[in-house]
C-alpha positions as CSV (number, residue, x, y, z in Angstrom):
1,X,31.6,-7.6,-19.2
2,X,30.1,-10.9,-18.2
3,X,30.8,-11.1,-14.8
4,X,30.2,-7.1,-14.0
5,X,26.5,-8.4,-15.6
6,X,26.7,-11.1,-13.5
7,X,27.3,-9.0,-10.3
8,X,24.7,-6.3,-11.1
9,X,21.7,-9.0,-11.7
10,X,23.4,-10.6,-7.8
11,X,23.1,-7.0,-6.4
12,X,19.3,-6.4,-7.8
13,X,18.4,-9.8,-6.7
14,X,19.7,-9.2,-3.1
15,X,18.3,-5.6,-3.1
16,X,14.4,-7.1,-4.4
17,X,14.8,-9.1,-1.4
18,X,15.5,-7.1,0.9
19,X,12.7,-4.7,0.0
20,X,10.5,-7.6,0.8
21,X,11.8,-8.5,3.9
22,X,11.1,-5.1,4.9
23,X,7.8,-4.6,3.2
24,X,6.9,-8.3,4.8
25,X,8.1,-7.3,8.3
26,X,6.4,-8.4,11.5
27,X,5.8,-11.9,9.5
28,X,9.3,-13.7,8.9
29,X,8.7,-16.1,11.6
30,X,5.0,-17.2,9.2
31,X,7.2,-16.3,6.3
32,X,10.0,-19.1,7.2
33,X,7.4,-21.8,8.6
34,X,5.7,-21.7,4.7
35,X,9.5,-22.3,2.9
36,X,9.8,-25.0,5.5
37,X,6.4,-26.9,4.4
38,X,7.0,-26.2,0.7
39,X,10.3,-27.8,1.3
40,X,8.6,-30.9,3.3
41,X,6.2,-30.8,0.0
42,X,9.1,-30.8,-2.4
43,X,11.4,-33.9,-0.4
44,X,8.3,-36.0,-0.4
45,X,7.7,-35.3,-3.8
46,X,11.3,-36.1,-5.5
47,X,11.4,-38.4,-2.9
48,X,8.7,-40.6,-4.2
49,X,9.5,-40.1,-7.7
50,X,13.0,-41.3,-6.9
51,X,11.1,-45.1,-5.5
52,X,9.7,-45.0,-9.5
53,X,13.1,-46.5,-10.8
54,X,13.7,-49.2,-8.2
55,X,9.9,-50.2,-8.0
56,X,9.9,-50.7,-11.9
57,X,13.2,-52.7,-11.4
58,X,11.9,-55.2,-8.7
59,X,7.9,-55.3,-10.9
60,X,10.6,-56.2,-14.5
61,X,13.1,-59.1,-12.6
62,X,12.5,-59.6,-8.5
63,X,14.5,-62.3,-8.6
64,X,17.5,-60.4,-9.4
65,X,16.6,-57.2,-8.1
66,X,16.5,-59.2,-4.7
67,X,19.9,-60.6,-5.6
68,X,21.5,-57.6,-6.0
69,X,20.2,-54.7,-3.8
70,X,21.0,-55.3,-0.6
71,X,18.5,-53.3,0.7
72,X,15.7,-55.4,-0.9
73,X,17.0,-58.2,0.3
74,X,17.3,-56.9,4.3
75,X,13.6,-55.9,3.6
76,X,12.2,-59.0,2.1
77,X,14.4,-61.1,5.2
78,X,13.2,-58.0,8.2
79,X,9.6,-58.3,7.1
80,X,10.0,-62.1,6.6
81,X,7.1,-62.3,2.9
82,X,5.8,-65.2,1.8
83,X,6.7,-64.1,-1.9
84,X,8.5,-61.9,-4.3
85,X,4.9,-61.1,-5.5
86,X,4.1,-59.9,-1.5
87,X,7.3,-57.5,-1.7
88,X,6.1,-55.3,-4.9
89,X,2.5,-55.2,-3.8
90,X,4.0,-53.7,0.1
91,X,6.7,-51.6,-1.9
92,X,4.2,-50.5,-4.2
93,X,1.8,-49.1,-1.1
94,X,4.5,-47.8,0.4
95,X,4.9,-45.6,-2.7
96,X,1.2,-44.7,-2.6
97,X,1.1,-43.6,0.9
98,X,4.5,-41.5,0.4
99,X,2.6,-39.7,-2.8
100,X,-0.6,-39.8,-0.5
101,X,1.2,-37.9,2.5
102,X,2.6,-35.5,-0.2
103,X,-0.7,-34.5,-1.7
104,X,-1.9,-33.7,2.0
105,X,1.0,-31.7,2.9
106,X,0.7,-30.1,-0.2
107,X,-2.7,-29.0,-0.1
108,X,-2.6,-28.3,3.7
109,X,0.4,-26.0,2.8
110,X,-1.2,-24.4,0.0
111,X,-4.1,-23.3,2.8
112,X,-1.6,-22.3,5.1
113,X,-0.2,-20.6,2.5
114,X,-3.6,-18.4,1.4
115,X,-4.1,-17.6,4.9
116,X,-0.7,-16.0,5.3
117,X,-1.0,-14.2,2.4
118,X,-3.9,-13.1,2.7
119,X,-3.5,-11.6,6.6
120,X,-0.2,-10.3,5.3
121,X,-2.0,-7.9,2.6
122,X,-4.2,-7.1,5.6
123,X,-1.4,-5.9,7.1
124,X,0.6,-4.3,4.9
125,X,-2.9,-2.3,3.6
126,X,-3.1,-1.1,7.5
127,X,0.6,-0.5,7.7
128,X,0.4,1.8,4.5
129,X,-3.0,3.6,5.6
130,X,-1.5,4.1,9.0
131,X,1.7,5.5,7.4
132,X,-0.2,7.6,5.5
133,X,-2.2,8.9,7.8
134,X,1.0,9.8,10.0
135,X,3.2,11.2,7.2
136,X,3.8,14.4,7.6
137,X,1.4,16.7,5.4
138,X,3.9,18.5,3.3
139,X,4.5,14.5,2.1
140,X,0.8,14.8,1.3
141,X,1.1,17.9,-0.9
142,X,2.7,16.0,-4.0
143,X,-0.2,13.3,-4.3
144,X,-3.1,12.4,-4.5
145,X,-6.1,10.1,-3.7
146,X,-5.5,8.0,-6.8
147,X,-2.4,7.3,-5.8
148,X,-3.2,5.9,-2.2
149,X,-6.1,4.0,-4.0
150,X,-3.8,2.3,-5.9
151,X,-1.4,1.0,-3.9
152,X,-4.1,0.3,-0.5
153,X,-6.3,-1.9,-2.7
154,X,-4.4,-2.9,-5.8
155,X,-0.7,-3.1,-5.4
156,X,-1.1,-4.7,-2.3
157,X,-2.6,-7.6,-3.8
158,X,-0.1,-7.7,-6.3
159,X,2.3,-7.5,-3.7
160,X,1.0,-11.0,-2.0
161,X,0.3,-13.0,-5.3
162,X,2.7,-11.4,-7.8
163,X,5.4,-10.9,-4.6
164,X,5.3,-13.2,-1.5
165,X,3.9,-16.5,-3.1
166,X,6.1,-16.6,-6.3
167,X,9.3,-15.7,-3.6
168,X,8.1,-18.7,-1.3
169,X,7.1,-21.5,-4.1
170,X,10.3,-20.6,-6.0
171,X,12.0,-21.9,-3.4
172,X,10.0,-25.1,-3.7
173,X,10.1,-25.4,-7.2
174,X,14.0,-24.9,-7.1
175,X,14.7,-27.5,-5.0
176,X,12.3,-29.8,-6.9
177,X,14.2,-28.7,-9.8
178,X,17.5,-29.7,-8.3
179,X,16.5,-32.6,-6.9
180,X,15.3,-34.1,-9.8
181,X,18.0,-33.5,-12.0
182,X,20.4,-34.9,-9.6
183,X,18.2,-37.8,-9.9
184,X,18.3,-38.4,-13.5
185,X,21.9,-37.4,-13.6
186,X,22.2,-40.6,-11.4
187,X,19.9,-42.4,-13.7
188,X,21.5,-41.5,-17.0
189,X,23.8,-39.1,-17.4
190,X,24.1,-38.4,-20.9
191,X,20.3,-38.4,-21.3
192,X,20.0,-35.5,-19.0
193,X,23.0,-33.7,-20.8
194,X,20.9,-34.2,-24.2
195,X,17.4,-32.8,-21.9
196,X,19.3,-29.7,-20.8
197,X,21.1,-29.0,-24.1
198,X,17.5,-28.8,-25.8
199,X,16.5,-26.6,-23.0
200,X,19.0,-23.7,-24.2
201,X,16.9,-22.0,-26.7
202,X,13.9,-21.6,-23.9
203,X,16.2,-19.8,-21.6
204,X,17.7,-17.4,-24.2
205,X,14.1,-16.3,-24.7
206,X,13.0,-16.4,-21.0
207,X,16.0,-14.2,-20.3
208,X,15.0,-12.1,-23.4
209,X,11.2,-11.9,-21.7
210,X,12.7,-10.9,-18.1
211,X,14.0,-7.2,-19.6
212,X,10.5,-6.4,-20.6
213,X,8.3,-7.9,-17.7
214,X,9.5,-5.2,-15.4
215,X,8.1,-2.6,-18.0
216,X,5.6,-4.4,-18.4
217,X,4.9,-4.0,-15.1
218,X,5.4,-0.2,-14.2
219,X,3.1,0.8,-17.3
220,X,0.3,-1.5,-15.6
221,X,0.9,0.0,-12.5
222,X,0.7,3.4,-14.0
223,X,-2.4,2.6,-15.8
224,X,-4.3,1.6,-12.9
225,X,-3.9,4.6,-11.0
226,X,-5.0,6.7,-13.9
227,X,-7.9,4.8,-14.2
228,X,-9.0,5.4,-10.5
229,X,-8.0,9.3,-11.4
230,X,-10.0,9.4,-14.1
231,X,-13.1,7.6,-12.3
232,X,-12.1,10.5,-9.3
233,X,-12.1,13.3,-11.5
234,X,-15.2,12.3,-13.7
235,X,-17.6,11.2,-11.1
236,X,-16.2,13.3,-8.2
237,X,-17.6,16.0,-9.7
238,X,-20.5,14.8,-11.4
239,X,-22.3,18.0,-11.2
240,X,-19.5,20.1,-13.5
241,X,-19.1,17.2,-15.5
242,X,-22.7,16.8,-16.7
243,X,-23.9,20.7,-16.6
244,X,-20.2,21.7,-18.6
245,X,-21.0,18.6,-20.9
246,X,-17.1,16.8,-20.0
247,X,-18.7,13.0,-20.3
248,X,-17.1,12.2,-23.2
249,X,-13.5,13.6,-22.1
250,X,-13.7,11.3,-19.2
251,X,-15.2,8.8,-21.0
252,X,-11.8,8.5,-23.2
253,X,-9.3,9.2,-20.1
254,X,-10.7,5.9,-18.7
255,X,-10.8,4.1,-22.2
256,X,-7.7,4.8,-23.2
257,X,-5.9,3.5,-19.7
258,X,-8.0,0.8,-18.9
259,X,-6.9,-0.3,-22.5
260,X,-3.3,0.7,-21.7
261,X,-3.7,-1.5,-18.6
262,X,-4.8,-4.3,-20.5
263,X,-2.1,-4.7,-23.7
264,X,0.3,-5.0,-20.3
265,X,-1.6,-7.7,-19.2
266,X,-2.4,-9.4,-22.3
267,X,1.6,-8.9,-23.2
268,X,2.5,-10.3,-19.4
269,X,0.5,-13.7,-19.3
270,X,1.4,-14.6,-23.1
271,X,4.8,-14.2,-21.7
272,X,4.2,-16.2,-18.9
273,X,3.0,-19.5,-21.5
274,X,6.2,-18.8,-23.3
275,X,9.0,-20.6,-21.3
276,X,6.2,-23.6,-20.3
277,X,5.4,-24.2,-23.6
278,X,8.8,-24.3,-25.0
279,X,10.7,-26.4,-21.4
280,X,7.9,-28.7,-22.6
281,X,8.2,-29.2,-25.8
282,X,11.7,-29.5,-25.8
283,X,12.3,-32.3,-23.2
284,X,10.0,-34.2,-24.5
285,X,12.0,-33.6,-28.3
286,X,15.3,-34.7,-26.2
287,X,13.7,-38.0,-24.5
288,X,12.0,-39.3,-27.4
289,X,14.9,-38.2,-29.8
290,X,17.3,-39.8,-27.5
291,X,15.6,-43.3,-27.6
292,X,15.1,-43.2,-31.0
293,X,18.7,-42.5,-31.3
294,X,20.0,-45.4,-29.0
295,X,17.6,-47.7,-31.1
296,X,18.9,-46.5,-34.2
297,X,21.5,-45.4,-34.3
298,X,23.7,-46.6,-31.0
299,X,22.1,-50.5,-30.9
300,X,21.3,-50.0,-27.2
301,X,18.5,-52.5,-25.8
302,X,15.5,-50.4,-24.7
303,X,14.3,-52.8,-22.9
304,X,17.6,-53.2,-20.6
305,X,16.8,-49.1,-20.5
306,X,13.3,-49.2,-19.4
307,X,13.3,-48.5,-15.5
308,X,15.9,-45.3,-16.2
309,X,13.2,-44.7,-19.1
310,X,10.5,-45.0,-16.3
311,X,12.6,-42.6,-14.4
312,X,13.0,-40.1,-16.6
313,X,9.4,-40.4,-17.9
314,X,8.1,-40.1,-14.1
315,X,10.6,-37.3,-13.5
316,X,9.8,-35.4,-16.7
317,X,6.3,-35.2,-16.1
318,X,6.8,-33.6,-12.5
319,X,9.7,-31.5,-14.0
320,X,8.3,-29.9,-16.2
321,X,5.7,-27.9,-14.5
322,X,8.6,-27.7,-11.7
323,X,10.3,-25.8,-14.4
324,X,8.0,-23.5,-16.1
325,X,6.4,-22.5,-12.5
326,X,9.9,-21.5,-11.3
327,X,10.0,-18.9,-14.6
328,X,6.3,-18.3,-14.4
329,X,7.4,-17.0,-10.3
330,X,10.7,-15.9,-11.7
331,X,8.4,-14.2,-14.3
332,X,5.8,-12.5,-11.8
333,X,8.7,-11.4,-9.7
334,X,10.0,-9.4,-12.3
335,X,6.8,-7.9,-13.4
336,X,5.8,-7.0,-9.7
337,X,9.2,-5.1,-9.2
338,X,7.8,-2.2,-9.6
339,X,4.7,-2.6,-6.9
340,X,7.5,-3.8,-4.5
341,X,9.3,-0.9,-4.9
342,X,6.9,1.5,-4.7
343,X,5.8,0.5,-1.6
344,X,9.2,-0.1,-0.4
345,X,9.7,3.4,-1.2
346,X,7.1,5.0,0.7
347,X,7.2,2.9,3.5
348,X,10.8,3.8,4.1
349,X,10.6,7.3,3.3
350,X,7.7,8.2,5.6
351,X,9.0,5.9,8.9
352,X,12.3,7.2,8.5
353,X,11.1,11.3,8.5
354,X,7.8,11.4,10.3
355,X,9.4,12.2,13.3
356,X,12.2,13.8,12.0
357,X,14.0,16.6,14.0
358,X,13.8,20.2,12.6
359,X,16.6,22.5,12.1
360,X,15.0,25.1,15.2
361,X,16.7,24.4,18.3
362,X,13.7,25.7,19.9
363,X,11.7,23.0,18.7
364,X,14.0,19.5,18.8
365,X,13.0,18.9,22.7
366,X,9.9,18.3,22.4
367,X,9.4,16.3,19.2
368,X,10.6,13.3,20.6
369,X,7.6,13.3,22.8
370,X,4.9,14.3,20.2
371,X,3.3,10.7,20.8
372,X,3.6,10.3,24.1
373,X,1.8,13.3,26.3
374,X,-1.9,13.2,25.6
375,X,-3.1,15.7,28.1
376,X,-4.1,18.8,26.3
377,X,-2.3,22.4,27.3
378,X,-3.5,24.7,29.4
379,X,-4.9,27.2,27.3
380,X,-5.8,30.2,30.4
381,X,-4.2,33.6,28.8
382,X,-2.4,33.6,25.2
383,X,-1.5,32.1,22.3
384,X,2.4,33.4,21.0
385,X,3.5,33.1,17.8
386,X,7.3,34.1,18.0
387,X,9.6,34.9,14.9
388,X,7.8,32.1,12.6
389,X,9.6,31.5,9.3
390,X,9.1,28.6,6.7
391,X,9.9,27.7,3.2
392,X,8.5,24.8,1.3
393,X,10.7,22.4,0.0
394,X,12.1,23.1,-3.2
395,X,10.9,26.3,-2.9
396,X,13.2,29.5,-3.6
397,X,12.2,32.0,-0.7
398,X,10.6,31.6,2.3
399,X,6.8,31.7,2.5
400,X,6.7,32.5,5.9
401,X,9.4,35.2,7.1
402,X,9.4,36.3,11.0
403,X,6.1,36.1,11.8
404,X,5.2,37.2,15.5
405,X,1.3,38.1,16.9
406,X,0.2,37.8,20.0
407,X,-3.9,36.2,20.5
408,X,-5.2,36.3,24.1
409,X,-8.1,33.6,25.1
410,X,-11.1,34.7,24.0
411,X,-10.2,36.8,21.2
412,X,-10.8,36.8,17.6
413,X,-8.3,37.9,15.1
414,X,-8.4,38.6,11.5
415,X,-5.6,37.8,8.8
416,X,-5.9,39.3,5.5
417,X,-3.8,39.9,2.4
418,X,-3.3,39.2,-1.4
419,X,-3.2,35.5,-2.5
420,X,0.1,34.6,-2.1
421,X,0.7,36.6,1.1
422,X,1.4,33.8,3.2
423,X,-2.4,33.3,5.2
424,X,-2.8,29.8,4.4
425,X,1.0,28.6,5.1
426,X,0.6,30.5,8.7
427,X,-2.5,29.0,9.5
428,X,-1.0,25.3,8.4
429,X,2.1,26.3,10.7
430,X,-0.5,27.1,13.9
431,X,-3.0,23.8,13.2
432,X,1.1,21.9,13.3
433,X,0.4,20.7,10.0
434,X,3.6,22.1,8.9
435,X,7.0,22.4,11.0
436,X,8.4,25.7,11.0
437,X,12.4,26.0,10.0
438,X,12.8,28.8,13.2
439,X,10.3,30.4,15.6
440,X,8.4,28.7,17.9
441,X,4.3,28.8,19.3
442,X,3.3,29.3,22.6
443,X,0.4,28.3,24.8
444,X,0.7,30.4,28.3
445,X,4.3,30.0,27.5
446,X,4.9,26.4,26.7
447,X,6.1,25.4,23.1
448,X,3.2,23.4,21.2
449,X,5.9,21.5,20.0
450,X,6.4,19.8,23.4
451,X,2.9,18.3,23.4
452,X,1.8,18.0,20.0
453,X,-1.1,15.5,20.5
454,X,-2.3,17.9,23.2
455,X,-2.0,20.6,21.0
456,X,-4.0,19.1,18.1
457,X,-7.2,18.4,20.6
458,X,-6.9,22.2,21.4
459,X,-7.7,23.6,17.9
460,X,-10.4,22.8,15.5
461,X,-10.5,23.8,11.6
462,X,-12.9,25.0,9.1
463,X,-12.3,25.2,6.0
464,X,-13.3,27.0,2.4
465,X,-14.7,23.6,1.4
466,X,-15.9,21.1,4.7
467,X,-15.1,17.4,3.7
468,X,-18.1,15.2,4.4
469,X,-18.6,12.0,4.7
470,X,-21.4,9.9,2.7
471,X,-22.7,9.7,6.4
472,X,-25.5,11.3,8.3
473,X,-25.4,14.4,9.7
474,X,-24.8,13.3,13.3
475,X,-21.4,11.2,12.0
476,X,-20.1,14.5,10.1
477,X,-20.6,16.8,13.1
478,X,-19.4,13.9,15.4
479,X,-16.1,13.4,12.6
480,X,-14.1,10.6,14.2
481,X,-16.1,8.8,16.4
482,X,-18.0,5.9,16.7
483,X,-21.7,5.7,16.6
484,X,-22.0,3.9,19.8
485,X,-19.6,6.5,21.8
486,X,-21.6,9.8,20.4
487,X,-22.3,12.1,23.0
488,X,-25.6,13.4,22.2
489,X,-25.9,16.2,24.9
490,X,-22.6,17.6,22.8
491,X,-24.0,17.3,19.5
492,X,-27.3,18.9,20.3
493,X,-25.1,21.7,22.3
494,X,-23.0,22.0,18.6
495,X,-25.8,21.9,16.5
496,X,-27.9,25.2,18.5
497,X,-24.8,27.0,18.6
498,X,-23.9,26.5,14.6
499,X,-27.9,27.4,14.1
500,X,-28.4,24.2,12.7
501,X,-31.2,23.5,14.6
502,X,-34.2,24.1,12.2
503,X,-32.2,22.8,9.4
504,X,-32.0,19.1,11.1
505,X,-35.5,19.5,12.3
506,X,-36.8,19.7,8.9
507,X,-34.6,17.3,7.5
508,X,-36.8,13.5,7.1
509,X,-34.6,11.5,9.3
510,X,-33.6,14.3,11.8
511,X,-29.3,14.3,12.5
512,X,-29.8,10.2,11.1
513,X,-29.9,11.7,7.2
514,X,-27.6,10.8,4.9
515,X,-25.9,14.0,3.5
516,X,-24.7,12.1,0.3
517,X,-21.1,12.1,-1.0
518,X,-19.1,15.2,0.2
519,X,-22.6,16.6,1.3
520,X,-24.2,16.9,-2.1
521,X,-27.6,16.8,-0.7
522,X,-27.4,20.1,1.5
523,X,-26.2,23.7,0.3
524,X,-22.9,25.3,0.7
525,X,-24.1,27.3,4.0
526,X,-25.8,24.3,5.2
527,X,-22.2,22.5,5.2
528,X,-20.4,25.8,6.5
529,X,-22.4,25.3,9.8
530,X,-21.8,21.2,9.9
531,X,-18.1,22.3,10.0
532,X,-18.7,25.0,12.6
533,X,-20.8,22.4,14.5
534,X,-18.1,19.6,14.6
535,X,-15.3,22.1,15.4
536,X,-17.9,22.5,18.4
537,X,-18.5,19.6,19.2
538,X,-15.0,18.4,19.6
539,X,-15.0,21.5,22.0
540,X,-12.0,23.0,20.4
541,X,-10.8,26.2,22.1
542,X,-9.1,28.0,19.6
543,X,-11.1,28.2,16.5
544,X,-9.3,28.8,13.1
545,X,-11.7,29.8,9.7
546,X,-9.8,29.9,6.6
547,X,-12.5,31.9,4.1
548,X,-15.1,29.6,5.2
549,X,-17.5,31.9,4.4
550,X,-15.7,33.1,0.6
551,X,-17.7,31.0,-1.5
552,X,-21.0,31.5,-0.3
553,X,-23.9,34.1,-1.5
554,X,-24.5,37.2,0.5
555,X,-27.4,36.0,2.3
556,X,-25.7,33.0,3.7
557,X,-22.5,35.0,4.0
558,X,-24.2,36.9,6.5
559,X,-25.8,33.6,8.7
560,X,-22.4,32.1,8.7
561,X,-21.1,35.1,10.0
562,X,-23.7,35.3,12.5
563,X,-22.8,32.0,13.8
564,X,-19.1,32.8,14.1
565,X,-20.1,36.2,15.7
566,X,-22.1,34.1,18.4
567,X,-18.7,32.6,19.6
568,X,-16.9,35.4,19.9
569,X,-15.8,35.0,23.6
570,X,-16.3,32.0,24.3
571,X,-14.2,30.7,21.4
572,X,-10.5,32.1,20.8
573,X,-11.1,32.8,16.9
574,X,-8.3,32.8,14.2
575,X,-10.1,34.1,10.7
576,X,-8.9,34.4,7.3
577,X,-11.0,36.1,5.1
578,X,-11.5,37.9,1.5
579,X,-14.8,39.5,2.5
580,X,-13.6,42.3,4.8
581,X,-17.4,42.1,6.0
582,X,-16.6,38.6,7.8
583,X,-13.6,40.3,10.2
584,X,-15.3,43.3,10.8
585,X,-16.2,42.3,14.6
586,X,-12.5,40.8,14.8
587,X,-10.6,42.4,18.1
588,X,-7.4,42.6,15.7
589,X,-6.6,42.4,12.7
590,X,-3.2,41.6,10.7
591,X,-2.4,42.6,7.2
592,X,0.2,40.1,5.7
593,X,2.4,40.6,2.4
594,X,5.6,38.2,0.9
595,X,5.7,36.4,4.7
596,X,5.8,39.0,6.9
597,X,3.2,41.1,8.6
598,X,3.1,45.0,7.6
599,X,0.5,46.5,9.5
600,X,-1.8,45.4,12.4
601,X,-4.8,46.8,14.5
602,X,-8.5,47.2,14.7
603,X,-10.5,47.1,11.8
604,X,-11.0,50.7,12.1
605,X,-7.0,51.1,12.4
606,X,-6.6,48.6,9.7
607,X,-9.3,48.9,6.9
608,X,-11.3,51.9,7.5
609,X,-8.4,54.6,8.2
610,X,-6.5,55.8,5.0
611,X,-3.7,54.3,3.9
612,X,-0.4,56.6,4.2
């Protein structure tokens, strides 16, 4: 039962570091350069603590130190001193420049060490923002923004200070550790048998610890991205919060996981004193009880004993921390498992399916190209939508089942139907969002799926609700792109045809005002026509609305519609809609129910004439 323990605590350590490795790719070559100087660090170190013994030997008797070492002697005859005296005060330096050399390396690698660690949770926050960005959007579906918080700010830092350092200055502290104890084994054997016997009750509780620290951990973790949650939730929505009187609800969510988040803590770095306290306490028990013991007891000189005292004395000191900063890594390691894999975990599942091949033959060829064709597709005649079908994962039935329309360039078509019907999921398959299972879309017959990149620059969104950045106006209509690389002639050209135009000439700072967090400072029409205007303005040829104008009042129903109207023609429009009044200038219009489309036609054909 031992050794199956044994193996399984091999096999976890082996898999934590490979998740590592894999999390802390694209750096091994830094990553093997900073074991390298800790191990430089840790030589010089036991290596000067080893010169301790002898230089106490030649300072007690250098007459018959000289005598006796042989390498004394070739030193004292190579270097030709005057004196005995001459030799300790050289050997002495020498000592002092080795210790010297050591503190430099040391604190030059402890920089070097910062530095890496610190680019490295640069990178792995862009490697995670870019992976998330990439994943594919049914990925997206099961989280939320708390979660990506989380881990682009918090758990990466964990992962460099409570991951990476403690992995690289274990390995320095072990062979300090091992070093040293080979030394005092060669000092005095017995006395270092007596050390580690008194050490066995500090690792029966440090092994005791290591169950809980992963826990520990995980419940931190957890806490943390409730936290943000709760700060999303209250302060996202300030206005519902304050008018519906929910302060106090949020006010406890927060308490009561920042609170959660800090017995974790609180439990962790007690934990961490434990083993440092106790490895203290009890070598220094063992050494002093084992002199008093040989005085006593045993008859032993002390004074013949004093340089292996000195030895032990110099090595205990330097041993100690060694020791208790190889459990306090040992410790965070175990702790941070959780943050490791996490991020292990998403990294791997999103790079290994992102570009993933779906079941439709029809679409395989050009998937593998997605990335690499930027031109966008000819877009002269039609837009096909052939025998469509898809089905959310985990889901029982199709939400999409055969789907086929046909929308020539400059047209505008209307989808309607009961919630459920299958509007949204269509209009996630045509923006590419989501892969269909079977069926394929065509521009001027060529699969999207060929030139996906393309095929994005051809069609622009707006939504119910238009995300907005706490930006100005002109950085919302221009979404994406950099001040310096606005074209102005383009945004002015968006803004008349949105009929924004009196709206940013009465604003105080023209297209420069701040809109405020998700546009809080303009009205629900006003942010309608922003979307409508940066759809334009990334001159988007196929337009698709889905019930952008469903939560506005009458009045501003009708301007929206108005501005949507205004493209007809020279926009290719794709409209869902509630209000039958917004698809009422619509060329065709589909009726959909459980995935499929039942009827189709003009809106006289459609809505007006009875229904059989």
């Amino acid at each position: 039962m031992q050794e199956y323990s044994i193996i399984l605590e091999r096999e976890e350590a082996l898999n934590y570091f490979h998740k590592f490795l894999y999390v802390f790719s694209g750096h091994h070559r830094q990553l093997i350069l900073l074991v390298g100087i800790f191990i430089l660090t840790s030589i010089l170190e036991a290596f000067g603590i080893g010169l301790i013994g002898p230089f106490l030997k030649l300072a007690g008797d250098p007459q018959k130190v000289v005598q006796d070492n042989s390498t004394f002697a070739w030193v004292y005859q190579k270097f030709d001193f005057k004196s005995l005296g001459d030799l300790i005060v050289w050997f002495g330096a020498f000592i002092v420049v080795i210790f010297l050399v050591k503190a430099t390396v040391y604190f030059l690698s402890k920089r070097y060490s910062y530095k890496v660690l610190f680019n490295q949770r640069a990178a792995v926050q862009k490697r995670l923002f870019n992976t998330y960005l990439l994943a594919p959007y049914d990925f997206h579906l099961s989280r939320n923004t708390a979660d990506y918080i989380n881990k682009i700010t918090n758990e990466t830092h964990r992962f460099g200070f409570m991951v990476s350092l403690p992995m690289v200055e274990s390995v320095s502290h072990i062979i300090v550790v091992l070093t040293l104890l080979v030394l005092m084994a060669k000092t005095n054997i017995l006395l270092l048998l007596v050390s580690l016997g008194a050490l066995l009750p500090a690792f029966f509780v440090f092994s005791f610890l290591l169950k809980r620290l992963k826990r520990w951990g995980h419940l931190s973790t957890l806490a943390r991205e409730e936290t943000i949650k709760a700060v999303n939730h209250g302060l996202g929505g300030i206005k519902e919060t304050r008018v519906f009187g929910c302060e106090e609800y949020f006010r406890r969510e927060l308490e009561e996981h920042v609170h959660q988040e800090a017995r974790m803590e609180i439990l962790f770095q007690s934990a961490q004193f434990v083993p440092r306290t106790m490895i203290e306490t009890l070598l220094v028990i063992a050494i002093v009880g084992f002199v008093c013991v040989s005085q006593l007891m045993l008859g032993q000189d002390f004074q013949a004993a004093i340089s292996s005292m000195g030895v032990f004395a110099v090595a205990s000191l330097r041993l100690i921390p060694a020791a208790s900063n190889l459990a306090d890594c040992v410790g965070k390691l175990r702790n941070s498992s959780h943050t490791l894999d996490i991020m292990y975990l998403d990294l791997k599942e999103i790079e290994n399916t992102e570009f993933k091949e779906p079941k439709s033959s029809s679409l395989s060829n050009g998937l593998a190209q997605t990335f690499n064709a930027l031109s966008i597709p000819e877009y002269a005649q039609k837009l096909t939508i052939s025998d469509v079908s898809y089905q959310y994962p985990g889901a029982s039935k199709p939400s999409l089942n055969g789907i086929s329309m046909e929308v020539r360039k400059g047209e505008s078509i209307g989808l309607i139907g009961q919630s459920g019907a299958g509007k949204t999921t269509l209009v996630d398959v045509i923006l590419s969002l989501l892969t269909p299972q079977s069926g394929d879309i065509l521009v001027d017959g060529q699969s999207i799926y060929k030139n996906l990149q393309g095929w994005r620059r051809l069609v622009g969104y707006i939504p119910q609700s238009i995300f907005l950045t706490d930006d100005t106006v002109e950085k919302n209509i221009a979404f994406g792109v950099p001040k310096a690389e606005i074209d102005h002639d383009r945004l002015w050209y968006a803004i008349k045809a949105a009929q924004l135009e009196a709206l940013v000439q009465d604003l105080p700072q023209g297209v420069d005002t701040a809109v405020g967090e998700r546009g809080v400072r303009l009205s629900g029409g006003q942010r309608q026509r922003i979307g409508i205007a940066r759809a334009l303005y990334h001159q988007r040829e196929i337009l698709v609305l889905d019930e952008a104008t469903s939560a506005l009042d009458n009045e501003t129903e009708q301007l929206i519609s108005n501005s949507i109207r205004a493209l007809a023609g020279s926009k290719t429009l794709i409209i869902i809609a509630h209000r039958l009044s917004t698809i009422e200038h619509c060329d065709r219009i589909y009726v959909l129910e459980k995935g499929k489309v039942v009827r189709s036609g003009t809106y006289a054909d459609v809505v007006l004439a009875p229904k059989a």
